[in-house]
C-alpha positions as CSV (number, residue, x, y, z in Angstrom):
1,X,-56.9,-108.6,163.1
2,X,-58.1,-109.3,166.6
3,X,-60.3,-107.6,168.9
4,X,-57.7,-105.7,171.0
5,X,-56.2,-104.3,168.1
6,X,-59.0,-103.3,166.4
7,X,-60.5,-101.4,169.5
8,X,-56.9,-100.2,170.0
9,X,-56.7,-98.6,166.1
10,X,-60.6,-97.2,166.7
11,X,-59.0,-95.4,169.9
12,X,-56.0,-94.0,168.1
13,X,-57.6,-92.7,165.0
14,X,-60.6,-91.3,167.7
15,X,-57.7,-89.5,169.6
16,X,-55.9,-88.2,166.6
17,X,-59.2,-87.0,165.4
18,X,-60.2,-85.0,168.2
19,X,-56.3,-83.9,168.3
20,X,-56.8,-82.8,164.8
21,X,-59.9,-81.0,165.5
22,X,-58.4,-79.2,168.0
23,X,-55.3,-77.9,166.5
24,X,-58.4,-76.6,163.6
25,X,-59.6,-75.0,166.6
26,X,-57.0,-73.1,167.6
27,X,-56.1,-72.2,163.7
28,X,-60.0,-71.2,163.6
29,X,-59.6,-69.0,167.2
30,X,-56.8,-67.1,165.7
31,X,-57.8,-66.6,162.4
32,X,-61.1,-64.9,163.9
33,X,-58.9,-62.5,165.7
34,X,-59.4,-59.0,164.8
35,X,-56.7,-58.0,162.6
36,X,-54.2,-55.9,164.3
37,X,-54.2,-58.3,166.7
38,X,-50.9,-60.0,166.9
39,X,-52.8,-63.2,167.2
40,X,-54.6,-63.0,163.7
41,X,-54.1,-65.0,160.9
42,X,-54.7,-63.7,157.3
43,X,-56.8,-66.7,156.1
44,X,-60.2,-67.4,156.2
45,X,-61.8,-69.1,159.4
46,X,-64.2,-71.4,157.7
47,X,-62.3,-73.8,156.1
48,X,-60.9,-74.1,159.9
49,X,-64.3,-74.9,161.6
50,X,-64.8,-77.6,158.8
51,X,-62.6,-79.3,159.7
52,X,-62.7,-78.9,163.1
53,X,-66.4,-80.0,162.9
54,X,-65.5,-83.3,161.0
55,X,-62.3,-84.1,163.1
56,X,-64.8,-84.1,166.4
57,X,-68.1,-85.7,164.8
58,X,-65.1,-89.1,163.2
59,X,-63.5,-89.0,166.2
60,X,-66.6,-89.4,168.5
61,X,-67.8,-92.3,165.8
62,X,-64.1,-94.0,166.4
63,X,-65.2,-94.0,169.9
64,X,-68.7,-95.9,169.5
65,X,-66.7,-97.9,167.1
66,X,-64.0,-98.7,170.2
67,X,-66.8,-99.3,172.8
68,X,-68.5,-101.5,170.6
69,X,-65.7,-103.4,169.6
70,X,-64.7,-104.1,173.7
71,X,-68.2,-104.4,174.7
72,X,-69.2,-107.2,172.1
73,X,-66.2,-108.8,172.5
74,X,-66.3,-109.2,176.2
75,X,-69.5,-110.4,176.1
76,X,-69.0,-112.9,173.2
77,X,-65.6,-114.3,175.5
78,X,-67.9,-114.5,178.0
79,X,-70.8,-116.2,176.4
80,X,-68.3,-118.7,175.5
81,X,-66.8,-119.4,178.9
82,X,-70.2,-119.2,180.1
83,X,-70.0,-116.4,182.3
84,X,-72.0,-113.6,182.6
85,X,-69.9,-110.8,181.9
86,X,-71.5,-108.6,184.6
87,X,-70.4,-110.0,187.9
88,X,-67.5,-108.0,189.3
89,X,-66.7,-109.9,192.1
90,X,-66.9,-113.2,191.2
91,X,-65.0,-116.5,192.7
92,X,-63.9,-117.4,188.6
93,X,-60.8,-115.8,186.8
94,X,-61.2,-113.2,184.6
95,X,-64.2,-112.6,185.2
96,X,-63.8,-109.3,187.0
97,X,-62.2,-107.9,184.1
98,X,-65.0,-109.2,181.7
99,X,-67.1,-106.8,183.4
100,X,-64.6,-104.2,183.4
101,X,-64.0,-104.6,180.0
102,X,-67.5,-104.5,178.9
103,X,-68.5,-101.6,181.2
104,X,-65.4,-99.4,179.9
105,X,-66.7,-99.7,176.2
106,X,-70.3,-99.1,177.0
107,X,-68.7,-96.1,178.6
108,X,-67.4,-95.0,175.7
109,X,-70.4,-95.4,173.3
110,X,-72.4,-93.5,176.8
111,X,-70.2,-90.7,176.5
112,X,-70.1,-90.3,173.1
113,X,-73.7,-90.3,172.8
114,X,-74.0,-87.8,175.8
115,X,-72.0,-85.8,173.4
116,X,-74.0,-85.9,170.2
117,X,-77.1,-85.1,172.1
118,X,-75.3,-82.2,173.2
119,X,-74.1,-80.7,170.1
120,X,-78.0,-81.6,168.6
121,X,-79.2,-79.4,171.5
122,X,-77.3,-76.7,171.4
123,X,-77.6,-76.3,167.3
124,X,-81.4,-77.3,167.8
125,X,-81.9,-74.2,171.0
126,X,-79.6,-72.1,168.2
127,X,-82.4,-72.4,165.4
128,X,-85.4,-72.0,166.6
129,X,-86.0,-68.0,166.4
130,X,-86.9,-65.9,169.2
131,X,-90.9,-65.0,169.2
132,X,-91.7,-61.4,168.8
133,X,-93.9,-60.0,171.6
């Protein structure tokens, strides 16, 4: 299995991860709908935000997986052309898109990681208890 197809079966399994987490979502919103709602479902939300939970923390970790994958392997082409893999404009071919390449996957492990330290933030500002006065 090569590179590109590798990065390409992180991306998919990433997407139908955060796809699949979503659709718990929605499942989740409406089964915490009050219940003469038309909306409401008569099953139990948590088995819902479980799942929604998992689906997003896999498919952010396909993600890094993806932006790894590109990244390292645009810089490994590039070691072996001898080429730094940073220079967008240079006179040589391909290597533009060496630096595109490698910028787009450290993208994806950036935003990921933005991410994470989001969702540690907000459960971290959740659990620390107000102080009484």
């Amino acid at each position: 299995m090569d590179e590109s197809s590798t990065t390409r079966w992180f991306l998919r399994l990433g997407a139908l991860s955060l796809l699949v987490g979503l659709g718990a979502g929605v499942f989740e919103l409406m089964a915490t709908q009050a219940p003469y709602t038309p909306l409401h479902f008569g099953v139990l939300a948590a088995p819902f935000s479980q799942l929604r939970g998992a689906a997003f923390w896999l498919g952010l970790f396909a993600f890094v997986c993806a932006g790894s994958v590109l990244s390292l392997s645009a810089m490994a082409w590039a070691a072996a052309e001898g080429m730094m893999a940073i220079q967008v404009f240079d006179p040589r071919p391909g290597a533009g898109w060496l630096a595109i390449v490698r910028l787009l996957g450290q993208g994806l492990v950036l935003i990921a990681a933005l991410d994470v330290a989001r969702r540690l933030l907000r459960r971290g500002a959740q659990a620390v208890p107000p102080t009484p006065r």
